[in-house]
C-alpha positions in Angstrom: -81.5 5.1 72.7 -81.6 8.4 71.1 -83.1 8.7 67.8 -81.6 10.1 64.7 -83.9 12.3 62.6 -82.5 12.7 58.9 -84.0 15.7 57.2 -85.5 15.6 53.5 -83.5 17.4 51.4 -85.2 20.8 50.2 -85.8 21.2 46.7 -84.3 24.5 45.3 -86.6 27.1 45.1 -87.7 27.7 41.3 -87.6 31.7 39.4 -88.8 32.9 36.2 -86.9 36.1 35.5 -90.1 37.2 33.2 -92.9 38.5 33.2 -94.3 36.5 30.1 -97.7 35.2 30.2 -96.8 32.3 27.5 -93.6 31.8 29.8 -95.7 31.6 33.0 -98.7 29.3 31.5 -96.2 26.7 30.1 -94.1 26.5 33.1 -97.5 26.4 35.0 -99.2 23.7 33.1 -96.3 21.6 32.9 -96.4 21.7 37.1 -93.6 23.0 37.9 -94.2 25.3 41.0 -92.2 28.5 40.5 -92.6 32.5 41.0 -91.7 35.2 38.5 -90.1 38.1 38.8 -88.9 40.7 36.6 -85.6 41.4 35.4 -86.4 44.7 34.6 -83.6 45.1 32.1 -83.5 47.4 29.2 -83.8 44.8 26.4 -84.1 47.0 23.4 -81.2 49.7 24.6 -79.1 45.7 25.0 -80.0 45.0 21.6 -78.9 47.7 20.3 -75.6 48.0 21.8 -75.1 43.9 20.9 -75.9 44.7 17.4 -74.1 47.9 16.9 -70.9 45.8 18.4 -71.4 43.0 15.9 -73.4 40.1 17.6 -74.3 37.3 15.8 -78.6 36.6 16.7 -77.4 33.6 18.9 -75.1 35.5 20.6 -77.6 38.3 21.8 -80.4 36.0 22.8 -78.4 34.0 24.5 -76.6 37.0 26.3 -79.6 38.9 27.2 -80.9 35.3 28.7 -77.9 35.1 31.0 -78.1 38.9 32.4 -82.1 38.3 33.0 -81.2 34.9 34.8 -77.8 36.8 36.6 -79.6 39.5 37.7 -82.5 38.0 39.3 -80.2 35.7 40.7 -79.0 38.3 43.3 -82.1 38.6 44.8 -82.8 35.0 45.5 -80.4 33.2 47.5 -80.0 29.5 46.4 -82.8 29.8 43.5 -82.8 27.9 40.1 -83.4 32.0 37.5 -84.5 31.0 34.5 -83.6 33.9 32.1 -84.8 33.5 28.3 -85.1 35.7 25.5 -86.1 35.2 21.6 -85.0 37.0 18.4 -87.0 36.8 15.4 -84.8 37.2 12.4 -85.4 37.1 8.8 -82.8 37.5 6.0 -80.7 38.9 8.4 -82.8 41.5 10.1 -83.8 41.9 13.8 -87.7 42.5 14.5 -88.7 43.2 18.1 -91.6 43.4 19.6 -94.5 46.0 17.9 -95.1 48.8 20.1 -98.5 49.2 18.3 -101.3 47.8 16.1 -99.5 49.6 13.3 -96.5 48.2 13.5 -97.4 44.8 13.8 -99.4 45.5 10.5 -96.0 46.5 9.0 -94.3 43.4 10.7 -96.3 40.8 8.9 -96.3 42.5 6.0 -92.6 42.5 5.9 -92.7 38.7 7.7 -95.9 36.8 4.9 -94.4 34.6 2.3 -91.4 34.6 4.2 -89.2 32.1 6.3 -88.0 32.9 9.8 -86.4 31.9 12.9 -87.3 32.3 16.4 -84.0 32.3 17.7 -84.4 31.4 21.6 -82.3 30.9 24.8 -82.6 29.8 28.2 -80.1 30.3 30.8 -80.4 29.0 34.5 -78.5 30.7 36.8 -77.8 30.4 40.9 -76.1 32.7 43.0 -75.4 34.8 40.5 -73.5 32.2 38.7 -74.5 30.5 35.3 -75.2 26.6 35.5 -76.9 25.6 32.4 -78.2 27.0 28.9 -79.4 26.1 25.9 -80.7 27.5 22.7 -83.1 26.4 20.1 -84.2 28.3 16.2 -88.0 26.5 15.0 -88.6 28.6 11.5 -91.7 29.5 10.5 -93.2 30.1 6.8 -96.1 32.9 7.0 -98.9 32.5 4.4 -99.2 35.1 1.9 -101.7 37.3 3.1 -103.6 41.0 2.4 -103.8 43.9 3.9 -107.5 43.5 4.8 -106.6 40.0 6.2 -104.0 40.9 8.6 -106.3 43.6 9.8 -109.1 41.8 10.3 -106.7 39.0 12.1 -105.4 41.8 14.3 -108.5 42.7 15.1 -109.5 39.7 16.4 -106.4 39.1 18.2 -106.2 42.1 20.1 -103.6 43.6 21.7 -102.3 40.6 23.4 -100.1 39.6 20.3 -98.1 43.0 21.1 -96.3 41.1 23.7 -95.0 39.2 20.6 -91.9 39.4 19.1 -93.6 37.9 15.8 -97.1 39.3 16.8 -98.9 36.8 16.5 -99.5 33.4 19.2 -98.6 29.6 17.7 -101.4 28.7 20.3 -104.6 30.7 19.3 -105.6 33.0 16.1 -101.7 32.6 14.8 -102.1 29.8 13.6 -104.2 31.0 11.1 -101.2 33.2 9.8 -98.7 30.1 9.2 -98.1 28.2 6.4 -95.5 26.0 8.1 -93.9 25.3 11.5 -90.1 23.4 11.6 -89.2 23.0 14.9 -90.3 22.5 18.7 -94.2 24.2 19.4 -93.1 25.2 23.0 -89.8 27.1 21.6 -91.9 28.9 19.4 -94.3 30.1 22.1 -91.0 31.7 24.1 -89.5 28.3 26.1 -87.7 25.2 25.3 -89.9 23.3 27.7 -88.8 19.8 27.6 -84.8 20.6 27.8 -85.5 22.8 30.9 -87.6 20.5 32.4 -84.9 17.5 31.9 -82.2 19.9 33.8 -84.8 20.9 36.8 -85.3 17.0 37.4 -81.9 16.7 37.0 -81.7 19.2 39.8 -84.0 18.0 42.5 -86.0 20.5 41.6 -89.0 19.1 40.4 -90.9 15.6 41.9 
């Protein structure tokens, strides 16, 4: 008798379409086993074309996370992308990500004694199709603060909270900077963990 050998299905490969540390470490020390690889989009020239056309915050994230995830797509046949992008916005306007020390000075400046919103989005994509997204806003309440206490914070920091769009990391010297946090601690670092992780088990793409 000839036997029948039934193969184990093969979990879908897993992509981060970023280059994010705070991305990669959550994704990492939540075990899922993944590889990254950059979009390489233009995000500010995006943003600017999405706002000068009338977007709506939720709207751009959420767009920018779908082109990320689309386009990274195409180069991996059969992949779960993960594409996400964040928006800080506070009455109304858009901050991005200092390109300096000086301008994150002026960006918590503007931000202390202030409320506002992380708006983030995920989208998963495969084969250059979109299955799945999802979008979260935590708000955050900066401390008033001085000059010579934002320096000194920078200072310490060091140039890593330049890859910050609020300049400043929920998960080290940041902290020090907020008064309050509403909302979901792994959104706020760049990635609705626990929602993505729900739709890769769902997925068979995670034990």
């Amino acid at each position: 008798m000839t036997g029948v050998v039934i193969a184990e299905a093969v979990a879908p490969a897993v992509v981060l379409a970023s280059q994010s540390p705070a991305r990669r470490r959550l994704l990492a020390a939540a075990g899922v086993v993944f590889q990254a690889d950059s979009p390489r989009v233009d995000e500010e020239e995006v943003k600017r074309s999405l706002r000068a056309a009338g977007a709506k915050p939720e709207q751009a994230a959420e767009q920018l996370a779908e082109l990320k995830a689309l386009k990274v797509s195409q180069r991996h046949p059969g992949a779960l992308v993960i594409g996400a992008d964040q928006l800080l916005v506070c009455d109304g306007a858009w901050f991005d990500k200092p390109a300096d020390r000086a301008a994150a000075l002026a960006q918590l400046e503007a931000l202390q004694g202030r409320t506002h919103r992380l708006v983030t989005a995920l989208v998963v994509a495969r084969d250059g199709q979109r299955l799945w997204h999802h979008q979260e806003a935590p708000r955050i309440t900066l401390r008033q603060l001085e000059r010579a206490q934002l320096e000194r914070y920078l200072e310490a920091a060091g140039e890593a909270v330049l890859s910050s769009v609020g300049a400043y990391h929920l998960e080290g010297l940041g902290a020090q900077l907020m008064l309050k946090v509403e909302g979901d601690h792994f959104t706020v670092q760049g990635l609705p963990l626990l929602p993505l992780l729900e739709f890769l088990r769902r997925n068979k793409a995670l034990p």
